[in-house]
C-alpha positions as CSV (number, residue, x, y, z in Angstrom):
1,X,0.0,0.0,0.0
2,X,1.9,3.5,-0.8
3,X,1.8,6.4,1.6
4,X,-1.0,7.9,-0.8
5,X,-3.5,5.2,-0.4
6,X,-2.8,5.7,3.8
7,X,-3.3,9.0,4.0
8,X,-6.6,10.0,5.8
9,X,-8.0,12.4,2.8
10,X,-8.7,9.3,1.1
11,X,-11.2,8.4,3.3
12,X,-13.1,12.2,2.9
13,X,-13.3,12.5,-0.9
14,X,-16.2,14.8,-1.1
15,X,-13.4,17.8,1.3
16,X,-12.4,20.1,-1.3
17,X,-9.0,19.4,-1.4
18,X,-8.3,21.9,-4.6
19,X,-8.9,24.9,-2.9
20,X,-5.8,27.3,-3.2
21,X,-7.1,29.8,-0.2
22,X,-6.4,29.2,3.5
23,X,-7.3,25.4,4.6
24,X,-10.7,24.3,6.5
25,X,-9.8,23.9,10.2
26,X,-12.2,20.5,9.2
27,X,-9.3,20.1,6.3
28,X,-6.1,20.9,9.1
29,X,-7.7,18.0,11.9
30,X,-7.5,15.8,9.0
31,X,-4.1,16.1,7.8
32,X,-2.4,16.7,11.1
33,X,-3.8,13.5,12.2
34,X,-2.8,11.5,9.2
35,X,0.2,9.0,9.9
36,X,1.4,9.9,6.6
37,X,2.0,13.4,7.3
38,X,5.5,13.3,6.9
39,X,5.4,11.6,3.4
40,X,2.5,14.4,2.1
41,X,5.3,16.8,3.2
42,X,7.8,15.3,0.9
43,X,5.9,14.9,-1.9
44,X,4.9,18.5,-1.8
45,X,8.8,19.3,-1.4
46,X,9.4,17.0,-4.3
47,X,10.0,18.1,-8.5
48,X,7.1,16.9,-9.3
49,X,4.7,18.8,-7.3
50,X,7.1,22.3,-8.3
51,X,6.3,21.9,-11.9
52,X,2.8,22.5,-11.2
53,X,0.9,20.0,-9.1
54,X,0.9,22.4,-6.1
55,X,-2.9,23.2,-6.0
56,X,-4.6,22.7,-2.6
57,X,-4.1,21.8,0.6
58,X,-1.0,19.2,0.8
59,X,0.3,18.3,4.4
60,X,-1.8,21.0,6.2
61,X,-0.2,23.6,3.8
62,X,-1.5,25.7,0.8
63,X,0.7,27.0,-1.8
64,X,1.6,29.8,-0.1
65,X,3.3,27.8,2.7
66,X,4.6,25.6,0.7
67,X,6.2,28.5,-1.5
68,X,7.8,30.3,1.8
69,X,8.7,26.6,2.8
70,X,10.6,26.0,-1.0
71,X,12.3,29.7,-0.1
72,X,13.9,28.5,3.3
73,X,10.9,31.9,4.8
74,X,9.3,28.9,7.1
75,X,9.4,25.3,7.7
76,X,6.9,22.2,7.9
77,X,7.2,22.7,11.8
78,X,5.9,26.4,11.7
79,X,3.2,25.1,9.5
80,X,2.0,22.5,11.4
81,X,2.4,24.7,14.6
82,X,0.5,27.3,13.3
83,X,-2.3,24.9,12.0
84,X,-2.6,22.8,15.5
85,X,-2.8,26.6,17.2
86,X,-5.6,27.6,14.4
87,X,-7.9,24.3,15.4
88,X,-7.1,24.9,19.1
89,X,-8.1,28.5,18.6
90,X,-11.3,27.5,16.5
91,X,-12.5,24.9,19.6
92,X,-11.9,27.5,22.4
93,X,-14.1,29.8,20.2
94,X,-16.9,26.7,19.4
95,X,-16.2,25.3,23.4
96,X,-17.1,29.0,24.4
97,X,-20.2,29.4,22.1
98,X,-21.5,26.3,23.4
99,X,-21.2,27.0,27.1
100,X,-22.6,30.6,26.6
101,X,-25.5,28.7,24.6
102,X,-26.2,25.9,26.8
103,X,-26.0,29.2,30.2
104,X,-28.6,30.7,27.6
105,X,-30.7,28.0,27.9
106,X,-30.1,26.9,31.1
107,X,-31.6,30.5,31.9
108,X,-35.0,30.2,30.0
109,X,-35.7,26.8,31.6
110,X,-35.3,28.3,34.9
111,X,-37.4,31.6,33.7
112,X,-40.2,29.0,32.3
113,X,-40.1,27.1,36.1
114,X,-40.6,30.4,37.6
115,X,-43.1,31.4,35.5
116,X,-44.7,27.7,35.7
């Protein structure tokens, strides 16, 4: 089996993978969880992907990163560092939302026992 066939986008064909802009934090949990993070990496390091297979999100990157990455600007560490902090930053900000809605409601069952 090659490192292509491991990797955990297979199993999420219908995630845009082709999308030049900024990855889906749905997009970074996948690929920072992939055991074949490391390979991904490579190939997007390698020739082949240079000449002009360097559309979308390879190894929790997008072009850009991989471009500054290419230029010795930033390695695969910052990259991954920066993507674990963007999906810790994005569940603090869901974790939040979800306390402030379940205090929310929480509050109108106690206004309807009042009331009651």
């Amino acid at each position: 089996m090659t490192w292509r066939e491991r990797a955990l986008c297979q199993a999420v064909p219908e995630m845009p993978w082709e999308n030049d802009g900024k990855p889906t934090v749905e997009q970074l949990r996948v690929c920072l969880a992939c055991p074949v993070l490391r390979d991904c990496a490579g190939f997007a390091e390698s020739a082949a992907c240079k000449v002009g297979d360097d559309a979308g999100v390879l190894a929790a990157s997008n072009p850009t990163d991989r471009q500054a990455i290419r230029e010795g600007r930033r390695s695969w560490e910052d990259v991954w560092a920066r993507a674990r902090r963007r999906v810790e930053v994005h569940d603090e900000l869901v974790g939040r939302r979800v306390v402030r809605w379940m205090l929310v409601e929480a509050g109108r069952m106690a206004d309807r026992v009042v009331s009651a």
